[in-house]
Structures are given as structure tokens and as C-alpha cells.
C-alpha positions in Angstrom: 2.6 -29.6 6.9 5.1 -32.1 5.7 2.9 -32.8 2.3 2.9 -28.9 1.9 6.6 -29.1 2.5 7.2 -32.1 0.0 5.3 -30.2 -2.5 7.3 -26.8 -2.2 10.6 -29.0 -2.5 9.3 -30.8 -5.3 8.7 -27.5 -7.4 11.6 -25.9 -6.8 13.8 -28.7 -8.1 11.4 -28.9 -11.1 12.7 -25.1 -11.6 16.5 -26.1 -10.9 15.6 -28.7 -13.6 14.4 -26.5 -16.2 16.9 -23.8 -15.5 19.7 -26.1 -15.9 19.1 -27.1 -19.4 18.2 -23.1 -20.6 21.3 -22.3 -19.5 23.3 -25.4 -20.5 21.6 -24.8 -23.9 22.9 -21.0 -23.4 26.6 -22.5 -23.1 26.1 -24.9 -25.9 24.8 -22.1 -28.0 27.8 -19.7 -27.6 30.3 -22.2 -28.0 28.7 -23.4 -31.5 28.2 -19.5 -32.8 32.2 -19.0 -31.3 30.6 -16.6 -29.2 32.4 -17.9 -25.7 32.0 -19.9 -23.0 30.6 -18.5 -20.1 29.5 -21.5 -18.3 26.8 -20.4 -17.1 25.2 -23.8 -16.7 28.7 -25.4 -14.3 28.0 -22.2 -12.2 24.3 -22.1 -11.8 24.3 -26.1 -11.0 27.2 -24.6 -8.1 25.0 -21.9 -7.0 22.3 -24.0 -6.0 24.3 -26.8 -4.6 26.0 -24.0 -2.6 22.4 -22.6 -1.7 21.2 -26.2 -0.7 24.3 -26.6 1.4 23.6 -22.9 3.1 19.9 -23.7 3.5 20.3 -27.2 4.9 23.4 -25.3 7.8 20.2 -22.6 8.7 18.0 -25.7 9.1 19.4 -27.1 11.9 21.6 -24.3 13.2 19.4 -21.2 13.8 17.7 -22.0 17.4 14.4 -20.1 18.3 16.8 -17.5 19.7 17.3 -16.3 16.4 13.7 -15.5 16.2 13.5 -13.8 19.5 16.3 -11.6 20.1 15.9 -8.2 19.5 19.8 -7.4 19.9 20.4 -9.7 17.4 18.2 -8.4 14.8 19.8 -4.7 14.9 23.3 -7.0 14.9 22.1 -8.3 12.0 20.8 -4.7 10.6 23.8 -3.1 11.4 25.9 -6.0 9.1 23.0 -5.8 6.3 23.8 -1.8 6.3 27.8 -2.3 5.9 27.5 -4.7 3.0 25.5 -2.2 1.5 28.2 0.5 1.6 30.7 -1.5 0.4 29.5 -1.5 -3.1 29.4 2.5 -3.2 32.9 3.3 -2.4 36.2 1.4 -1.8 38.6 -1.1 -2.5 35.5 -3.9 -3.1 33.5 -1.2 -4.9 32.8 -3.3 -8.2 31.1 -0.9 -11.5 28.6 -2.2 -13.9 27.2 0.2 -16.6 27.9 3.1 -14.1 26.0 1.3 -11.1 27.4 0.4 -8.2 25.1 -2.3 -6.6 27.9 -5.5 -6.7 30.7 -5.7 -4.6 34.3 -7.9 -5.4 37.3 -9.1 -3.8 40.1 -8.0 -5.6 41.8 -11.1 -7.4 38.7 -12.9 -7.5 36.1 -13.1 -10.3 33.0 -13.5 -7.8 30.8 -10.3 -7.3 28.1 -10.4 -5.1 24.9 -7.6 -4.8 24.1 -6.7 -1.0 21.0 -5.5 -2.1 19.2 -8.7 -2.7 20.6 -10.0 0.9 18.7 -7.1 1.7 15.6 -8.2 0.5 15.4 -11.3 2.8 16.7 -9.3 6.2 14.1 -6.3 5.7 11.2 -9.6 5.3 12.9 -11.2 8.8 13.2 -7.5 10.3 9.2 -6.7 10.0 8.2 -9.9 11.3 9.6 -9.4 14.6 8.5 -5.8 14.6 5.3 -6.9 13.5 5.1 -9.7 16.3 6.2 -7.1 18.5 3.6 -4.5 17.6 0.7 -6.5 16.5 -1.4 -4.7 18.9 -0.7 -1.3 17.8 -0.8 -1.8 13.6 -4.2 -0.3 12.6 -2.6 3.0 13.9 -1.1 4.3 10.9 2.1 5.0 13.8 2.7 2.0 14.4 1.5 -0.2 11.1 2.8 2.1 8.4 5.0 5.1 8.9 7.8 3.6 12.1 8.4 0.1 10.2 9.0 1.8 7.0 11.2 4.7 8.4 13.3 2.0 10.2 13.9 0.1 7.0 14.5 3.4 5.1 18.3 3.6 5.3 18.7 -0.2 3.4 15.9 1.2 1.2 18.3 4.8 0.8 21.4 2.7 0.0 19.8 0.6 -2.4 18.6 3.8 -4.5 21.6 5.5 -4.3 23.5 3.1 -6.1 20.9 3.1 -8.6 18.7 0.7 -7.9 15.4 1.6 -8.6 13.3 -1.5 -9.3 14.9 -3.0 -6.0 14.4 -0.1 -3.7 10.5 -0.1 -4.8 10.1 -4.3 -4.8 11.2 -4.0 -1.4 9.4 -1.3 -0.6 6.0 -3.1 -2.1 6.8 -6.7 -0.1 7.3 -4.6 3.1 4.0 -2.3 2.5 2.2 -5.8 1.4 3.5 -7.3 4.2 2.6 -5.0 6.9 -0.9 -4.7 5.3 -1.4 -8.4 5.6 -0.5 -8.2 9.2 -3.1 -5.6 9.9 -2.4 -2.5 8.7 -5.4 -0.4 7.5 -6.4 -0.1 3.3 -7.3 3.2 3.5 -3.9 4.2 5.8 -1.6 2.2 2.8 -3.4 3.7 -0.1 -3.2 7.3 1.5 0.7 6.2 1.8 0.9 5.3 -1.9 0.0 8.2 -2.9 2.6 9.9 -0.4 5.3 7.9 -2.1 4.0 9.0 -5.6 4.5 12.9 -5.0 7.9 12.0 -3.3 8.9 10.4 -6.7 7.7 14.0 -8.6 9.9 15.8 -6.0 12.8 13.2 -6.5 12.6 13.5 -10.2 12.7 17.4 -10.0 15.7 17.6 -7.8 17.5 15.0 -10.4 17.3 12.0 -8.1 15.8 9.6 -10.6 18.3 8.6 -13.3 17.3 9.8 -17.4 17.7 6.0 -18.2 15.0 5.2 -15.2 12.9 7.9 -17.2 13.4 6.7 -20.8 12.3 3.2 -20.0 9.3 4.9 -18.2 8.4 7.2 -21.5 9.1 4.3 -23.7 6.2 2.1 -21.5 4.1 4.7 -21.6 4.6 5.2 -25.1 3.5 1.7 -26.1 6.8 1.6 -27.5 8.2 -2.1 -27.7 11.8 -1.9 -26.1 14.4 -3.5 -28.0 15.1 -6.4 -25.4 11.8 -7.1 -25.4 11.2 -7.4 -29.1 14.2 -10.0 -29.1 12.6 -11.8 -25.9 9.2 -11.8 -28.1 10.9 -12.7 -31.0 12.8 -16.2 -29.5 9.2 -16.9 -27.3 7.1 -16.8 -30.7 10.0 -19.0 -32.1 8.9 -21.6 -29.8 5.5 -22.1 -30.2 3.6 -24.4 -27.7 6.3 -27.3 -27.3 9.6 -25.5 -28.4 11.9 -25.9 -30.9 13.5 -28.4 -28.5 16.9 -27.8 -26.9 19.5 -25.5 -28.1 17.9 -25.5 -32.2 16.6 -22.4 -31.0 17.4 -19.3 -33.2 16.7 -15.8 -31.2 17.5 -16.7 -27.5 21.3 -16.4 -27.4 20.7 -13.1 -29.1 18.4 -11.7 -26.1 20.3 -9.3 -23.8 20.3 -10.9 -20.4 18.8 -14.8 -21.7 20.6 -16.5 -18.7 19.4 -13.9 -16.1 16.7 -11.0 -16.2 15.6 -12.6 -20.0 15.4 -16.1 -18.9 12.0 -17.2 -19.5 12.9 -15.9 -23.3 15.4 -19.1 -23.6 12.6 -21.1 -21.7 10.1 -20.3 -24.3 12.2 -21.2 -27.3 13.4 -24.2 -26.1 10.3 -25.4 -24.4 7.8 -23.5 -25.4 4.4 -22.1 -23.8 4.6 -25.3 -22.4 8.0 -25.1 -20.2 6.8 -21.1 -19.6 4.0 -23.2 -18.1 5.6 -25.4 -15.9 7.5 -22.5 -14.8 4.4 -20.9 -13.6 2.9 -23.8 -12.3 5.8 -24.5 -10.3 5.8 -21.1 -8.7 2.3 -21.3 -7.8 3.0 -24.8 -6.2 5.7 -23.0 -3.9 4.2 -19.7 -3.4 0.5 -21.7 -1.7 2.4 -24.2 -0.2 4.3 -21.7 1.6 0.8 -19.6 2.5 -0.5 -23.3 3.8 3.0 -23.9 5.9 2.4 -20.7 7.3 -0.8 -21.4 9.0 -0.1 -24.3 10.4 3.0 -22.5 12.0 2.4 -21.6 15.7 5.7 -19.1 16.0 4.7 -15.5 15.0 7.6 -14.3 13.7 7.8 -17.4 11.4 4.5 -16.7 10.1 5.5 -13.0 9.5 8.9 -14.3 7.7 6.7 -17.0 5.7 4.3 -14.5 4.4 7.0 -12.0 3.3 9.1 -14.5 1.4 6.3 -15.7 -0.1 5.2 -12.5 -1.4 8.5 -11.4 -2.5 9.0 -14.2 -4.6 5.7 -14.0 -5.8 6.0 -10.0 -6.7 9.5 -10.8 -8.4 8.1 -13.6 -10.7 5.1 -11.5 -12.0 7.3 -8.7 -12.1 9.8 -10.8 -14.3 7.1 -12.1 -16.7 5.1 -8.9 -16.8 8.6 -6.9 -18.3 8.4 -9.8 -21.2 4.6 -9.1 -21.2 4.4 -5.6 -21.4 2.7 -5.3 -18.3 5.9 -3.4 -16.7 8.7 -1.4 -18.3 11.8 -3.4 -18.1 14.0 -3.3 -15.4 16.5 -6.1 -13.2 14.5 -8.1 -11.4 15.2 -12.1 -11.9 12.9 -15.0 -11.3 13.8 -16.7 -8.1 16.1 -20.2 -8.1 15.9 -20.0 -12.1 17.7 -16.6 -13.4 21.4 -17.0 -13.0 22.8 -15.3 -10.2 24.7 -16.3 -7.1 23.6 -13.0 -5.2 19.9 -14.0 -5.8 20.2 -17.6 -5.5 21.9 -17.2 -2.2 19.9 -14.7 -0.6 16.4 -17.0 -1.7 18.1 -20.2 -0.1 19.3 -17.9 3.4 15.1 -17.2 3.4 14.2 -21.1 3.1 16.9 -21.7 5.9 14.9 -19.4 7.8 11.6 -21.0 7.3 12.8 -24.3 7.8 15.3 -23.7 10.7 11.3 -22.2 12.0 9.6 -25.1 11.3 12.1 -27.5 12.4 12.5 -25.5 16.2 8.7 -25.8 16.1 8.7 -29.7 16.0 
């Protein structure tokens, strides 16, 4: 286990690495054009320092209590549920292109989104309900419809604000997740198709957005959105090794290059080659985790392992496949490499967790 865990370290500071110098060349960049500092590169190094410093305090500070305790988990759903009301109405209610998924303390210039907190609580909520029920999960009770009706008022507040692309990642890593654990094929795909004649009736009634549906005709068009066409643009720029670092030409003109558009100022600055080692590196961490969670004893710590595993996995292919083609664009960033304190936070909480599991278990 400890070689798996060297490994999985060892990646993820290769994609702090790599993400560091995009973003610094970002900065440097917008500075030269008199575009504006945003220093995004001073803040992403203090995001993950901050996230190292939050994962290393779970490490040794969640006991196996945390793990067990049933009252604390609703303790903890009940929290999860009042960050995410806070972005829809009040005082730290904080607007972005008429959504309301960030919330901010007036006076400050920090926001933070409750929804990807989310994300790592609903993964930590099914494993104990899983470890509780693992008897019971072929019936399509107990494996499919109770988990995801319990989860369904994060997954309500999450769409509400809108948040599409969230609400259904989470609600693919949970169905994934459950399925893994034992839940029956035929039970999840008759539950797919469930959730697709819900989205018909939530489209009729007006519940999904006319900017939710124009990226979907666009997709289904074969039309080549224009954020993509600039990502494609700056990733053909770089060729296999890059035009090397910030003598780029199309990145700091992508919408988004420091967060959902990141691997676009990867590939000009690196190349297929650093897009490369970005995949590699996830691959690393996403196997070493599946290997770190066999060789864990604690259910609910294999539960938690697979989820985050999966969810980081989903989000990257996710990520990629927008700049691909494969999916029709939409917010989700790459783990530990988009700029984003909200998602950078809420991926170190999940390590914590594993490691605060593994570390109990020894």
C-alpha cells in the first residue's frame, strides 16, 4: 500500500507542477498584452498549500468514529444542505452570469461554491449507507431508489441554482458508485431511462434553462462552439512539444484558460506532450487509488475510495471530452489542476478522508 500511496502523491504533484507554470504563463501573458493581472498563479500555488495543509489536519485528526457514526453523518448532511442555501438567497448570496452556485462574505473578495463540497459528502454519505446496506443492494429498494432519494435534496439545490452539469456528475458517481457496490445492471439501466423521461418532463415545465438547451442543439448539431474553436485553435498551436512557455498565441484568448479551458493553455505551452502527462498522471492516481482500496479492510473507506476515484475520473474525461467534442461544454474542471479554491478544497477534504482511513487502519 505505501508504494501505491507514493505513487498517487507523486502524480498529483506532477499536476500541481504543470498547473503552476499554465497559469503563471496565464499571468505573464496578461500582463505583457496589458490585459491585467489576475494572479492566478500566487493564488493557485495558495490553494493547494492551503489544501495540503487541510488534508494533512484530516490525516491525523478524523478518528474511525468519523467513519462510524451515523449521527454524525446526518450532522454533517444537515451542514452540507445550509451551505447550499446560502448561495440562493441572502446577504452571502454571490451572482455569476445569472447563477447563483458561489457564496461571499461581504468585504472579502473570496467566493466559494457549496456544490463541489457537495460532491465529496454525497461520496462519504453512500459509503456508510452502502456498508450499512450491503446485504440488501440487489433489491432495487434498497441499491437504487432510497440512496438516491436521500441524496436528492443536495442534488435539488444544486439544480436549482443552475447547475446542471454538477447535479448530473453527481448523480453519475453516485449511480456508478452504488452499482459497483452491488447494485443490479439491468435495475440502473431501467433507472437511466427513468431519469431521461424526467428530463423531457423537466424541459416541458421550463425547468431546464434555454442556454442548457442551446449548448445541447449546438452538440447535436455538430456545430463547433466558439470556446471550443479557440481551445482547438491554441492546442493545434502547440503541436507535440509546445511552443514552450508563455510564446503561445491563442491560449490567453480561450474563455476560461486558467479553469474549465485549462488543458487548452497546457497544449500550447507543452503540447500533446504535457496534455500527455496530464493524462498519465491521472491514470497514475485514479489505479493507485483502486489498488489502496483493496488493500483497505474498513468498508466505508473502500466505499469512500471508490467514489473519489470515480469522481475524479468522470470529471477529467468529462473535462477533456468538452475540448474533444465528445460532450457539449459545460463547468466541470480537472481536479488539482483547473484554478479554483472551491474545487481544490473539496478534492484535498476527500484525500484527508482516505488518508485519515488508511492511517486509523495502521
Amino acid at each position: 500500500m505505501r508504494y501505491s500511496i507514493l505513487i498517487l502523491i507523486t502524480a498529483l504533484f506532477a499536476l500541481f507542477i504543470v498547473a503552476s507554470v499554465a497559469l503563471y504563463t496565464i499571468d505573464f501573458a496578461r500582463d505583457f498584452y496589458d490585459f491585467g493581472m489576475n494572479f492566478f498563479f500566487k493564488k493557485y500555488v495558495f490553494y493547494i498549500l492551503f489544501g495540503i495543509l487541510v488534508s494533512t489536519f484530516l490525516t491525523f485528526y478524523l478518528k474511525k468514529d468519523f467513519f462510524e457514526n451515523k449521527a454524525l453523518m446526518w450532522i454533517f448532511y444537515l451542514i452540507v444542505v445550509g451551505f447550499l442555501l446560502l448561495p440562493l438567497f441572502g446577504p452571502f448570496s454571490y451572482k455569476v452570469n445569472g447563477a447563483n452556485r458561489w457564496i461571499k462574505i461581504p468585504g472579502f473578495s473570496v467566493t466559494f461554491q457549496p456544490s463541489e463540497l457537495a460532491k465529496i459528502f454525497v461520496i462519504y454519505f453512500l459509503a456508510i449507507y452502502i456498508k450499512d446496506n450491503k446485504e440488501k443492494i440487489k433489491h432495487i429498494w434498497f441499491g437504487l431508489l432510497k440512496p438516491l432519494l436521500l441524496i436528492s435534496p443536495l442534488l435539488f439545490l444544486i439544480f436549482i441554482e443552475p447547475d446542471l452539469s454538477t447535479t448530473l456528475l453527481i448523480l453519475l458517481v453516485a449511480i456508478t458508485l452504488l452499482y459497483f457496490s452491488g447494485a443490479r445492471l439491468v435495475q440502473v439501466i431501467f433507472l437511466i431511462l427513468v431519469l431521461v423521461l424526467i428530463a423531457f418532463v423537466l424541459k416541458e415545465i421550463g425547468f431546464i434553462h434555454d442556454y442548457q438547451l442551446d449548448r445541447l442543439k449546438a452538440f447535436l448539431s455538430n456545430e463547433m462552439q466558439w470556446q471550443v474553436k479557440k481551445a482547438y485553435d491554441a492546442i493545434g498551436n502547440g503541436g507535440f512539444f509546445g511552443t514552450g512557455l508563455a510564446l503561445g498565441k491563442y491560449y490567453f484568448f480561450v474563455p476560461q484558460s486558467e479553469s474549465d479551458f485549462i488543458i487548452a493553455t497546457i497544449g500550447e505551452n507543452f503540447g500533446y506532450f504535457g496534455i500527455l502527462l496530464i493524462v498519465i498522471s491521472y491514470l497514475f492516481i485514479v489505479s493507485n487509488l483502486i489498488k489502496i482500496a483493496d488493500e483497505v479492510k474498513d468498508d466505508v473507506v473502500r466505499y469512500f475510495i471508490w467514489g473519489y476515484a470515480v469522481l475524479m475520473l468522470f470529471q477529467v474525461v468529462i473535462n477533456m471530452g468538452v475540448v474533444s467534442r465528445i460532450f457539449p461544454v459545460t463547468g466541470i474542471p480537472l481536479p488539482f489542476v483547473s484554478y479554483g479554491g472551491s474545487s481544490i478544497l473539496s478534492f484535498s477534504i476527500g484525500l484527508g478522508i482516505i488518508f485519515a482511513g488508511i492511517y486509523n487502519q495502521e
